[in-house]
C-alpha positions in Angstrom: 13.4 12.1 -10.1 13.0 12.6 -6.7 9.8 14.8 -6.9 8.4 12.1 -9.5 9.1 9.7 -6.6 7.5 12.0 -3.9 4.3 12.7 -6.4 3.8 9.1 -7.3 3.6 8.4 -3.2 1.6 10.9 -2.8 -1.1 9.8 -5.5 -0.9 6.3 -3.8 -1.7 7.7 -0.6 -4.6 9.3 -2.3 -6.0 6.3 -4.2 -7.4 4.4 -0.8 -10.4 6.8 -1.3 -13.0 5.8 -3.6 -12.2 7.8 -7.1 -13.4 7.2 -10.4 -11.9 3.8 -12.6 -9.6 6.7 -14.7 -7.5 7.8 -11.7 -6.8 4.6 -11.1 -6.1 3.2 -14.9 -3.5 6.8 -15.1 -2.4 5.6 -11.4 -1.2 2.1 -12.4 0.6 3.6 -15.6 2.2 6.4 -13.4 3.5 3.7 -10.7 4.6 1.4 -13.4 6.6 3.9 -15.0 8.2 5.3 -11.9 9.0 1.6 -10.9 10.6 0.9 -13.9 13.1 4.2 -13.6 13.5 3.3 -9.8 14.6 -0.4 -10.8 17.2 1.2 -13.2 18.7 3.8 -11.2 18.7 1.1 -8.1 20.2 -1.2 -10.6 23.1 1.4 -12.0 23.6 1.8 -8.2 24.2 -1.8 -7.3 20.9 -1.7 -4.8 19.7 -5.2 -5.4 17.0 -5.1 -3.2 15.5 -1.5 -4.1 15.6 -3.7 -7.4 13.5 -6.6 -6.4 10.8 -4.1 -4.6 10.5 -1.9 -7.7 10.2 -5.0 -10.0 7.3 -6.0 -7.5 6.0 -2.9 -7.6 5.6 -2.9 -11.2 4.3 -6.5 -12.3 1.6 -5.4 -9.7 0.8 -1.8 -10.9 1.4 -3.5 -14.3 -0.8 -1.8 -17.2 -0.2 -4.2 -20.4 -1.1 -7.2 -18.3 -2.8 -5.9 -15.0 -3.1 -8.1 -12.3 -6.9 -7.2 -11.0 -7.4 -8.5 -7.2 -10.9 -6.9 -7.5 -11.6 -5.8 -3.6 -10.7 -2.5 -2.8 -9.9 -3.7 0.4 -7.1 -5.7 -0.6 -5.5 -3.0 -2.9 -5.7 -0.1 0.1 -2.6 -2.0 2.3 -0.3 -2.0 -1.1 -1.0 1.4 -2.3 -0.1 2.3 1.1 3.3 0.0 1.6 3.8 1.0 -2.4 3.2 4.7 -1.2 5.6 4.1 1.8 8.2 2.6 -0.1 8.1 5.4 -2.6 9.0 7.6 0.1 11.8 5.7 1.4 13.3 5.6 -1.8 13.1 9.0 -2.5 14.3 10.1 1.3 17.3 7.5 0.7 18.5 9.1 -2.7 18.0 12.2 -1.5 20.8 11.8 1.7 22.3 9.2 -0.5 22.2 6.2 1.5 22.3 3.2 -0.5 
């Protein structure tokens, strides 16, 4: 899970270059999926607010209703906090610190 983690970062970070509509349509499923695990392995773990960030994470990468802010400028700062917070997540589970 951890690699998923570090992958889906890494394809966040990667998304504040201009790429075709597809990568980003596969991009939003991707972090929506990896949310969704991350909310219930940080839920199974008693980490309520690993919980609340993930659940953020994925009404906003959210592919059966997207929420479409239509300025690339605005989506660059949350693929990179999203891509940040991936990484934290995936460093913290790794050392186990809760």
């Amino acid at each position: 899970m951890r690699l998923f983690t570090f992958f889906t970062a890494a394809l966040l970070f990667i998304a504040t270059i201009q790429l075709p509509i597809g990568f980003y349509t596969a991009l939003r499923i991707l972090v929506f999926i990896c949310s969704i695990l991350l909310v219930r392995s940080s839920y199974q773990d008693s980490l309520t607010n690993w919980v609340i960030i993930f659940l953020v994470i994925a009404v906003l990468f959210n592919p059966i209703i997207p929420v479409y802010l239509y300025k690339k400028s605005i989506w660059i700062p949350i693929d990179i906090i999203a891509g940040i917070l991936f990484i934290v997540r995936g460093i913290s589970w790794q050392r186990n610190i809760k």
